[in-house]
MARTORGU-18484 format. One record per residue: residue number from 1; y, z, x of N, C-alpha, C in turn. Coordinates in steps of 0.02 Angstrom, whole numbers. Example, Ala and Ser with C-alpha at 12.3 -4.5 7.8 and 13.67 -1.06 7.14 Angstrom:
BEGIN
num, n.v, n.w, n.u, ca.v, ca.w, ca.u, c.v, c.w, c.u
1, -284, 390, 660, -225, 390, 615, -165, 390, 660
2, -112, 354, 642, -53, 357, 684, 2, 394, 645
***
This chain:
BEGIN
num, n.v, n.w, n.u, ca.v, ca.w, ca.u, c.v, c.w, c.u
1, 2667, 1230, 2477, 2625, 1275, 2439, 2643, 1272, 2365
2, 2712, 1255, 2356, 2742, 1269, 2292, 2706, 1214, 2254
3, 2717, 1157, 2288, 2670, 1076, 2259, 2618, 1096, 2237
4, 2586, 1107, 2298, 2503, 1109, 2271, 2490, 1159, 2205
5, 2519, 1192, 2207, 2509, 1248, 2123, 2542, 1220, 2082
6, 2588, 1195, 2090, 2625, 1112, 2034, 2554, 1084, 1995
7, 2530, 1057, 2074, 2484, 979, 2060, 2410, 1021, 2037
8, 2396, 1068, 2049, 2348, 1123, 2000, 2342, 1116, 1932
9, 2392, 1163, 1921, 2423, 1179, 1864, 2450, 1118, 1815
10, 2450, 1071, 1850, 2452, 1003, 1808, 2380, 966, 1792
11, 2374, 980, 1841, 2257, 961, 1818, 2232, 989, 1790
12, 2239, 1068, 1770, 2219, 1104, 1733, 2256, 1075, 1664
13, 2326, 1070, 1639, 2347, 1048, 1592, 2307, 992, 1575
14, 2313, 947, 1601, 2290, 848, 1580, 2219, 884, 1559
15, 2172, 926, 1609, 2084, 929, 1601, 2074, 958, 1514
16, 2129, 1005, 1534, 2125, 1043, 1448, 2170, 1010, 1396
17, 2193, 970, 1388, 2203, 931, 1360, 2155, 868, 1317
18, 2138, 840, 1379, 2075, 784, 1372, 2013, 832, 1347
19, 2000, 874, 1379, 1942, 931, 1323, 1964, 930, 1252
20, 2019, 934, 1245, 2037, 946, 1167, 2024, 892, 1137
21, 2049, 848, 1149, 2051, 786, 1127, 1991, 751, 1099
22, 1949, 767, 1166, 1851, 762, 1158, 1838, 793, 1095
23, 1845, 854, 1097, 1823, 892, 1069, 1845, 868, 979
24, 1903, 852, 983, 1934, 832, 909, 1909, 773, 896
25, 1885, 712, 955, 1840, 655, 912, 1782, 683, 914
26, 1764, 719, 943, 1682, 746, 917, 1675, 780, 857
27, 1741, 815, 846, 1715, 821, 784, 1729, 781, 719
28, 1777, 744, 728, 1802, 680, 700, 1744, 662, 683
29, 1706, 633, 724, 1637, 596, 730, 1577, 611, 690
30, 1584, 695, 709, 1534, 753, 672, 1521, 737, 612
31, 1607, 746, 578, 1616, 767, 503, 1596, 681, 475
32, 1606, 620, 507, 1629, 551, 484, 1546, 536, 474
33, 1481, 550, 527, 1423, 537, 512, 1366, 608, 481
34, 1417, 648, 477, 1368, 697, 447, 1332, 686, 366
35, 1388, 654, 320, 1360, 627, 262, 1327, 576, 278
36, 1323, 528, 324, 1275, 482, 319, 1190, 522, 329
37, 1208, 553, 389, 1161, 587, 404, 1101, 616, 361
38, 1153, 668, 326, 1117, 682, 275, 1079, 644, 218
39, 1140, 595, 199, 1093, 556, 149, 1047, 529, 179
40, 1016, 483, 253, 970, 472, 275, 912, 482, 279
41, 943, 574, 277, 861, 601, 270, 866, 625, 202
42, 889, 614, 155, 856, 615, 95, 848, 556, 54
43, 855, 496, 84, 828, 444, 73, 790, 432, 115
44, 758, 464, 170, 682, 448, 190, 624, 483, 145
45, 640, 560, 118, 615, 595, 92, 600, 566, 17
46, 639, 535, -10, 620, 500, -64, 591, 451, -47
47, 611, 415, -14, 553, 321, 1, 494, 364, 15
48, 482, 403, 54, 413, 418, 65, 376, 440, 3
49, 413, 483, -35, 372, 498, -80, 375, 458, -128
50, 420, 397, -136, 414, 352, -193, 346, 299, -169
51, 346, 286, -92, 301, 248, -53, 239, 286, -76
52, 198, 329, -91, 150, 365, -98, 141, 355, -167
53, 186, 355, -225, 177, 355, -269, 149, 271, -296
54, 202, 237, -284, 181, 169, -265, 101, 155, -244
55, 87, 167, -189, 27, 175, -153, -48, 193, -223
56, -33, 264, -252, -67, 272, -296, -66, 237, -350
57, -11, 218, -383, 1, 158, -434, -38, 100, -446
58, -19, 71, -357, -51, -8, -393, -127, 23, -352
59, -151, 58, -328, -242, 81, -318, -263, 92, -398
60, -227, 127, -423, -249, 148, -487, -263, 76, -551
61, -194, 23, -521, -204, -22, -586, -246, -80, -559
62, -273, -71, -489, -320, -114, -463, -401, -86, -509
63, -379, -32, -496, -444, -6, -539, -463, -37, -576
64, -445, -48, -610, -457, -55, -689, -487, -106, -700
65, -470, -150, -655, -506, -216, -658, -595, -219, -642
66, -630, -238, -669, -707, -228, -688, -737, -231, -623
67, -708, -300, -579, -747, -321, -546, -716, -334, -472
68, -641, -281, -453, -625, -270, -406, -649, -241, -361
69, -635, -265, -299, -674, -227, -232, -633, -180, -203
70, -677, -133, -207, -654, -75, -165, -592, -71, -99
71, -615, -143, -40, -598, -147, 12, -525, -186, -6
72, -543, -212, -54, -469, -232, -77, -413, -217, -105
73, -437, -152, -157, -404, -120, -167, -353, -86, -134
74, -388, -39, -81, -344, -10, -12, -317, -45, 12
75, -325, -121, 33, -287, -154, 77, -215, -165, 27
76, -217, -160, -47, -175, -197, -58, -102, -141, -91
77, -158, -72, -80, -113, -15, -115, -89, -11, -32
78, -123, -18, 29, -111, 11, 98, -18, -31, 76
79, -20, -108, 58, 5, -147, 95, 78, -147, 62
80, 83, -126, 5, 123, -86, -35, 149, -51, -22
81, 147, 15, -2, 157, 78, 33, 198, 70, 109
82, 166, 34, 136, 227, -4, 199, 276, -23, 158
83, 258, -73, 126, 308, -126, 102, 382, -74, 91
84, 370, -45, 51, 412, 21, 23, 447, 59, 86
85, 399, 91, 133, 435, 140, 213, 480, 68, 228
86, 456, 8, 242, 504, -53, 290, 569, -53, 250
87, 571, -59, 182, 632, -68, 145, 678, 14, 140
88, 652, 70, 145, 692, 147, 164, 705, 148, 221
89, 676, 96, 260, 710, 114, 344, 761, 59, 371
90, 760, 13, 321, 812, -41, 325, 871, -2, 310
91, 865, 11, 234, 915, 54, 195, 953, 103, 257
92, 897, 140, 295, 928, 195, 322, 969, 175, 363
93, 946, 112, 415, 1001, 86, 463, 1078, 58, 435
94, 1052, 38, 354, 1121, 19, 334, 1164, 74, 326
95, 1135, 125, 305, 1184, 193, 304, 1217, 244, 368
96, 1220, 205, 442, 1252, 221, 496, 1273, 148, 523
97, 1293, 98, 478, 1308, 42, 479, 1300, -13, 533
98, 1227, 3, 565, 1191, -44, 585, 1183, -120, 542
99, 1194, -165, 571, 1182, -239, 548, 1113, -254, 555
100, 1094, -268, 475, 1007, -273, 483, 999, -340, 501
101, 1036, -352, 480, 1025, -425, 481, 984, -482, 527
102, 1043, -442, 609, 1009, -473, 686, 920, -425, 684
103, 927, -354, 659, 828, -320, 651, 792, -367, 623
104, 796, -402, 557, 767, -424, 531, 766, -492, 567
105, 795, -521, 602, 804, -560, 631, 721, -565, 687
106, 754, -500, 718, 707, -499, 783, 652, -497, 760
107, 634, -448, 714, 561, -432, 684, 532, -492, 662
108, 553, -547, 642, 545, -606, 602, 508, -648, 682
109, 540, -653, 721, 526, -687, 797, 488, -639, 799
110, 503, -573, 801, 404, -541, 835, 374, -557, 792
111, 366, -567, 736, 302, -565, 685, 262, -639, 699
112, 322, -701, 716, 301, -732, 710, 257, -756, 780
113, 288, -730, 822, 257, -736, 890, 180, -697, 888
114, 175, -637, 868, 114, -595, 851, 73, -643, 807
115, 96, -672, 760, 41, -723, 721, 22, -779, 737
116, 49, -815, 808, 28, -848, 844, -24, -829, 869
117, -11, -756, 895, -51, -751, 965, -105, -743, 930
118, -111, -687, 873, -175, -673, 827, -194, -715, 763
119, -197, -800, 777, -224, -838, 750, -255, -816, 716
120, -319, -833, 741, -399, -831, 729, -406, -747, 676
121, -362, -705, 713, -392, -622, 667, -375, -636, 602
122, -291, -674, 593, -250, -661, 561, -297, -706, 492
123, -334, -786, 523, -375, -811, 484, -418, -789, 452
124, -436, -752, 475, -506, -707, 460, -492, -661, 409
125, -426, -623, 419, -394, -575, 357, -397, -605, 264
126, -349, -665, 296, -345, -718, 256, -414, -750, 215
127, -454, -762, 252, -528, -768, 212, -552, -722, 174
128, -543, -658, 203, -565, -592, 186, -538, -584, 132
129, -481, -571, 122, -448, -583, 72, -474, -621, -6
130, -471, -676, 8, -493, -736, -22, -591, -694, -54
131, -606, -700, 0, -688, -663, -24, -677, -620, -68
132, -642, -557, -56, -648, -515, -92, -609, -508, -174
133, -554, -586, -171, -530, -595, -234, -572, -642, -260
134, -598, -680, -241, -632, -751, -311, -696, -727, -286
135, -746, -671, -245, -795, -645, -259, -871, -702, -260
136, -866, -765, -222, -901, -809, -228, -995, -777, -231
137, -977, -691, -194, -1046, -664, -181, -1032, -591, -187
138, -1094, -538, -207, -1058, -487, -190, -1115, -457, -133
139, -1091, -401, -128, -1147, -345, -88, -1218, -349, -106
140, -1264, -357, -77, -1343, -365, -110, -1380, -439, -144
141, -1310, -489, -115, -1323, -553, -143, -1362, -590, -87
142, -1405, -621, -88, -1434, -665, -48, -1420, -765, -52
143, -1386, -750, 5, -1344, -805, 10, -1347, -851, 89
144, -1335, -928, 72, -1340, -977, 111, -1271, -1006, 144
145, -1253, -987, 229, -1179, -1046, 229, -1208, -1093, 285
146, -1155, -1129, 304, -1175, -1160, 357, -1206, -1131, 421
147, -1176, -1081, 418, -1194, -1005, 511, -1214, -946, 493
148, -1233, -948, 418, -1267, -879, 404, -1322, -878, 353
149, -1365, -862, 334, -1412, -845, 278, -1420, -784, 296
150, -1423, -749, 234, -1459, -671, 236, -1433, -646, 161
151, -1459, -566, 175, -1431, -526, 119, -1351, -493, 139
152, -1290, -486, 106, -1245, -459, 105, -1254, -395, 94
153, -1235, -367, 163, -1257, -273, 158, -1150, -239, 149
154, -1125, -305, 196, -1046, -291, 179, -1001, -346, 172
155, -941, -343, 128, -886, -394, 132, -831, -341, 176
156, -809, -360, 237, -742, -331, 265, -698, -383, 255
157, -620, -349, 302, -560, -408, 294, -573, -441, 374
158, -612, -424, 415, -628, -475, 468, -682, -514, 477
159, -721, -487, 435, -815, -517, 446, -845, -486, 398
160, -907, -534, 378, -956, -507, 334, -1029, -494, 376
161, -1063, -424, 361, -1118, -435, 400, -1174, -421, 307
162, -1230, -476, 354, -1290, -492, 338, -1328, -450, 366
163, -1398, -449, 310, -1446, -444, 361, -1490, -485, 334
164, -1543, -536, 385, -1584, -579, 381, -1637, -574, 350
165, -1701, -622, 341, -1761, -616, 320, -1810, -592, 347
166, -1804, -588, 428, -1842, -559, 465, -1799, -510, 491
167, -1765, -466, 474, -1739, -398, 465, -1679, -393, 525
168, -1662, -447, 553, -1610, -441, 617, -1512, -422, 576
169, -1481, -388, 614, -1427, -390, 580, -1386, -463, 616
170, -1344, -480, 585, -1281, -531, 572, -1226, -510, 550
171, -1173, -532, 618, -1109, -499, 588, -1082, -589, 586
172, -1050, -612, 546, -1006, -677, 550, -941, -681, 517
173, -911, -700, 545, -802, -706, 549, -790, -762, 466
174, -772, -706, 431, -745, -719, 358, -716, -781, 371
175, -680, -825, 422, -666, -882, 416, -708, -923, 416
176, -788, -922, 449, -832, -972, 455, -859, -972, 384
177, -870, -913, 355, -892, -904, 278, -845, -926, 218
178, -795, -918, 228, -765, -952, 182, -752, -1035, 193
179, -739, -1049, 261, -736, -1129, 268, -804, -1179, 263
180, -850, -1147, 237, -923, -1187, 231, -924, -1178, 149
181, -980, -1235, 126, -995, -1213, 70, -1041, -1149, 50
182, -1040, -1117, -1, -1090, -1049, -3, -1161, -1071, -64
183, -1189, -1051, -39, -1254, -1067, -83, -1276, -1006, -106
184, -1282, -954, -183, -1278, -903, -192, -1353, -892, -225
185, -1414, -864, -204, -1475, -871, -225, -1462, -836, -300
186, -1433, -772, -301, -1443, -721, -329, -1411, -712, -406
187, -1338, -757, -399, -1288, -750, -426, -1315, -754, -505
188, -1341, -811, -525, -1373, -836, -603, -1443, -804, -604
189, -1447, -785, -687, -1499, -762, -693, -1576, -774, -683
190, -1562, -856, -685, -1625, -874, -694, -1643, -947, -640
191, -1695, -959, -634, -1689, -995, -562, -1758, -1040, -569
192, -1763, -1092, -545, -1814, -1150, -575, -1850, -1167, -518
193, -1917, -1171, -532, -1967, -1165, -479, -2022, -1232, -510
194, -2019, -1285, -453, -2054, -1350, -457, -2118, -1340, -432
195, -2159, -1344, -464, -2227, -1344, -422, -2275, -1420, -420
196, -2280, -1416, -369, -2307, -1497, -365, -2389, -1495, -321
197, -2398, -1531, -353, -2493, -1531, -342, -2506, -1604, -344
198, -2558, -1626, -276, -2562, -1699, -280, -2647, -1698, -278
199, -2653, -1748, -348, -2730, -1752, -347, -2762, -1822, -331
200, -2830, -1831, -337, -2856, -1889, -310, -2869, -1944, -359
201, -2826, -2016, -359, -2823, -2065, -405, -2862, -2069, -442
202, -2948, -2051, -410, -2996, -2050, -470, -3004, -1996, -530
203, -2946, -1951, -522, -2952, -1888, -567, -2913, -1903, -619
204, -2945, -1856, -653, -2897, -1862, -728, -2837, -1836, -736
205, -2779, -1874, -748, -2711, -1845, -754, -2698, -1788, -809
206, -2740, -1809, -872, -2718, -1774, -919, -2766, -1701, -905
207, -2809, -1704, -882, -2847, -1640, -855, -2805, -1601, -822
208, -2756, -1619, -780, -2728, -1578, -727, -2661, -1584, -756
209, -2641, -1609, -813, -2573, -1592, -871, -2583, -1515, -911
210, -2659, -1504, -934, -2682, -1459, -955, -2697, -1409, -920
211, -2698, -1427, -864, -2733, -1348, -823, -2663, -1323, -806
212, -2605, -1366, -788, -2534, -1347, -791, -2515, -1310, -853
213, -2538, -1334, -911, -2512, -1316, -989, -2532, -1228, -978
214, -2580, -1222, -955, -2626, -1154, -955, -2600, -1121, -925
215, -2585, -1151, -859, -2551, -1092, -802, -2482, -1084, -827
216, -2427, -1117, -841, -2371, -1094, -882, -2369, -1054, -939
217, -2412, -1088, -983, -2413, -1008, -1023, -2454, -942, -1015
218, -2488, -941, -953, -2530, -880, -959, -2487, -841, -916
219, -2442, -858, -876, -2385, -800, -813, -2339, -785, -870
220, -2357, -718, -869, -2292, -675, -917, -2238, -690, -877
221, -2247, -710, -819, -2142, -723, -808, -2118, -799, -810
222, -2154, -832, -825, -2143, -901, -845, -2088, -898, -916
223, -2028, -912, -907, -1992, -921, -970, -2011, -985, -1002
224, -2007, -965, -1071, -2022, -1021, -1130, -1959, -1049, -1124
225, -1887, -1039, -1120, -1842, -1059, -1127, -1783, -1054, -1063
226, -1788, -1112, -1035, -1828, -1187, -1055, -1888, -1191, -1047
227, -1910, -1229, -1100, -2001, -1228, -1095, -1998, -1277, -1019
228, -2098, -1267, -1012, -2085, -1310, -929, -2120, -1384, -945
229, -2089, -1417, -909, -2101, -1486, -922, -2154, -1507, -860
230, -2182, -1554, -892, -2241, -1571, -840, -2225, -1646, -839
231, -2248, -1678, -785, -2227, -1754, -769, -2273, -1768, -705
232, -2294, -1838, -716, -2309, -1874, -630, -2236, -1891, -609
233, -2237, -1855, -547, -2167, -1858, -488, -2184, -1903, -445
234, -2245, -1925, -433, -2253, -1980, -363, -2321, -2012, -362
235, -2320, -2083, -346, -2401, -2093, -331, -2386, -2134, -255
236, -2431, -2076, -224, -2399, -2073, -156, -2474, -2118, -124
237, -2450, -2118, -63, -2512, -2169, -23, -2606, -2117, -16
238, -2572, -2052, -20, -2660, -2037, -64, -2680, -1980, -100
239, -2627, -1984, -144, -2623, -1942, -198, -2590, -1933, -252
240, -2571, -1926, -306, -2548, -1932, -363, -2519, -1887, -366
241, -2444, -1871, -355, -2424, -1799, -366, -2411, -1781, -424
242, -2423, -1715, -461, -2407, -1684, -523, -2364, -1644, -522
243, -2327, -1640, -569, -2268, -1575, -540, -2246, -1538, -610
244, -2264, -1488, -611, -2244, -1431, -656, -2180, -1404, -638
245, -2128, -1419, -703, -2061, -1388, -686, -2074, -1316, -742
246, -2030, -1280, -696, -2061, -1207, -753, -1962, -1160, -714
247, -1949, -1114, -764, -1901, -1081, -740, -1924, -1005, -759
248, -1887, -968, -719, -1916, -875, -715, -1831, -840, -690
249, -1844, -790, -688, -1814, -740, -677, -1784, -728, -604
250, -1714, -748, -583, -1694, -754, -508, -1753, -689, -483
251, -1751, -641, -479, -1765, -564, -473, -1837, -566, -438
252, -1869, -633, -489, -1956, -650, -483, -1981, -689, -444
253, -1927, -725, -427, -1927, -819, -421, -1982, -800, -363
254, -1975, -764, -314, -2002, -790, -241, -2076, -754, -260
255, -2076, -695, -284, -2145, -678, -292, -2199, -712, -356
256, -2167, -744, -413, -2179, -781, -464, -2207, -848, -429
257, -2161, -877, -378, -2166, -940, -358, -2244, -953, -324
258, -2235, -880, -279, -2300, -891, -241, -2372, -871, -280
259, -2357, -850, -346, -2427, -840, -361, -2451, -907, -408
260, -2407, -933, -416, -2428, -1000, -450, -2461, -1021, -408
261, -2430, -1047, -337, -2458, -1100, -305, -2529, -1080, -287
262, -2527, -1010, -282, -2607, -990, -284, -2658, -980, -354
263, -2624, -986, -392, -2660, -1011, -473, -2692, -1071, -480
264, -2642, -1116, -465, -2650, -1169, -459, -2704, -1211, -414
265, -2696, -1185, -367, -2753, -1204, -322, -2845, -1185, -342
266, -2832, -1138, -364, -2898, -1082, -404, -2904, -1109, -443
267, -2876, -1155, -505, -2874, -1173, -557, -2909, -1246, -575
268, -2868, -1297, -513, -2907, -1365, -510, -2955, -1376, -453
269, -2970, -1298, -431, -3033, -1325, -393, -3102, -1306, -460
270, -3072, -1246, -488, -3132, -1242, -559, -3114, -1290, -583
271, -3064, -1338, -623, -3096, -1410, -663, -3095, -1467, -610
272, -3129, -1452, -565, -3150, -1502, -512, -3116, -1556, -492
273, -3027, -1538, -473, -2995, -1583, -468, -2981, -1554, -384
274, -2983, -1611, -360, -2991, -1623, -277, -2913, -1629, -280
275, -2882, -1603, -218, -2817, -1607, -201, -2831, -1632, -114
276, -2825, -1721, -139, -2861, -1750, -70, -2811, -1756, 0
277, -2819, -1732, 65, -2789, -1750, 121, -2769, -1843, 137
278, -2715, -1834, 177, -2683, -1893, 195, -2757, -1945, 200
279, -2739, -1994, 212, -2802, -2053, 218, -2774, -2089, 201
280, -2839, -2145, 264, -2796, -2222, 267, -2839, -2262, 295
281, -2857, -2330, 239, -2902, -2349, 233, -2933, -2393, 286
282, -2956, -2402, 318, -2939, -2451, 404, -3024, -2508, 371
283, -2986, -2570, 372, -3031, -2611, 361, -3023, -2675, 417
284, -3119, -2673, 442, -3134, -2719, 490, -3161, -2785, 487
285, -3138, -2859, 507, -3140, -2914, 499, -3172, -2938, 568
286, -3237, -2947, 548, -3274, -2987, 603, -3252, -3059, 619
287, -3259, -3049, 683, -3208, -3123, 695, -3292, -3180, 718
288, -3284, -3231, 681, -3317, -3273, 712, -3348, -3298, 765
289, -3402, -3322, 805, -3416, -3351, 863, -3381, -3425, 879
***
């Protein structure tokens, strides 16, 4: 009996003992990461709010620029503003003396594995990008690529949507648009419209030089400068083509364009110039007995 309250009373000693002990590296521990602690969170509290400030900074000096895009702007104040939290949360692991080194490590293998997998998006960003800095078109431009024609209703960072001539929408992947050439209707002010008229060999050329002379200067949107030049363009198998070069106003071009060709037509049927159909002359040789 005497033992066993020995061997008690000795477990109780060692238990309260080893409690103490705990208890003295815990607080060992306490006091050793409590300044880190603290500074942690007041170096999150500052990165964040330096990250925000940042954020507003470069939005603000994107501004300024005349002919910056909106969508780019955000992406690039967004991209900033990370940039800033990733570098306060590095910091923070260094201040409970985590090794960034192997993080940055890993993150480097995920990033790069993630940009594998998201090729194609990641391309598309990248175009997007690209669009919205050298601006080849903007919003409201009517434009030609290899997989799209239409009007630009948006530039995003994954796709641009169109909408067509016969009013359908089009969404197409900023990589196909930037990897084609772009044909920009809209972009220059002024835009050159050929009109060609083919008359009948027996007609008078210089008649139908003049009825051209007339119709160029009588359309108020016909620019004098460059004046329009008139020329024979072809003497084709049955007709003589004439061709009035004339330039107008991008803005006009398509409604300008089409009223010529209907001037024109009105014009040399009053000085009686025939605008003759294909023909071909078929000649027959009697063959002998």
């Amino acid at each position: 009996m005497e033992n066993t309250e020995q061997f008690v009373e000795g477990a109780v000693t060692n238990f309260g003992d080893a409690a103490a002990a705990m208890w003295a590296a815990a607080s060992a521990l306490i006091i050793e990461y409590a300044f880190s602690v603290v500074g942690a969170i007041v170096i999150l509290i500052i990165g964040y709010i330096i990250a925000g400030f940042v954020r507003r900074w470069v939005y603000s000096a994107l501004k300024r620029f005349r002919n910056a895009d909106e969508t780019l702007n955000l992406f690039l104040a967004r991209g900033a503003r990370y940039t800033v939290l990733i570098l306060v949360f590095v910091t923070v692991l260094t201040q409970f003396g985590v090794q960034t080194a192997s993080i940055i490590a890993a993150v480097g293998a995920a990033g790069l594995a993630i940009g594998l997998a998201l090729q194609g998006t990641l391309q598309n960003i990248a175009a997007g990008i690209m669009l919205l800095f050298l601006r080849p078109f903007q919003v409201g431009d009517f434009i030609e690529t290899a997989n799209a024609t239409g009007v630009v209703k948006e530039i995003g960072l994954f796709a641009t949507e169109f909408e067509t001539l016969d009013g359908l929408y089009l969404l197409a992947p900023n990589s196909e648009v930037w990897g084609s050439p772009v044909t920009n209707y809209s972009r220059l002010p002024n835009r050159r419209f050929d009109l060609v008229v083919g008359i009948a060999y027996d007609d008078d050329i210089n008649k139908a030089f003049a009825a051209f002379e007339d119709i160029a200067a009588s359309h108020e949107k016909v620019l004098t400068d460059p004046e329009p030049f008139i020329y024979v363009s072809s003497l084709g198998d049955s007709a003589v083509e004439v061709t009035c070069r004339v330039w107008m106003s991008t803005a006009d071009w398509w409604k300008t364009s089409r009223e010529l060709i209907k001037i024109a037509k009105e014009r040399f049927d009053a000085d009686g110039l025939s605008i003759p159909f294909p023909q071909r002359d078929v000649h027959l040789f009697k063959e002998e007995a």
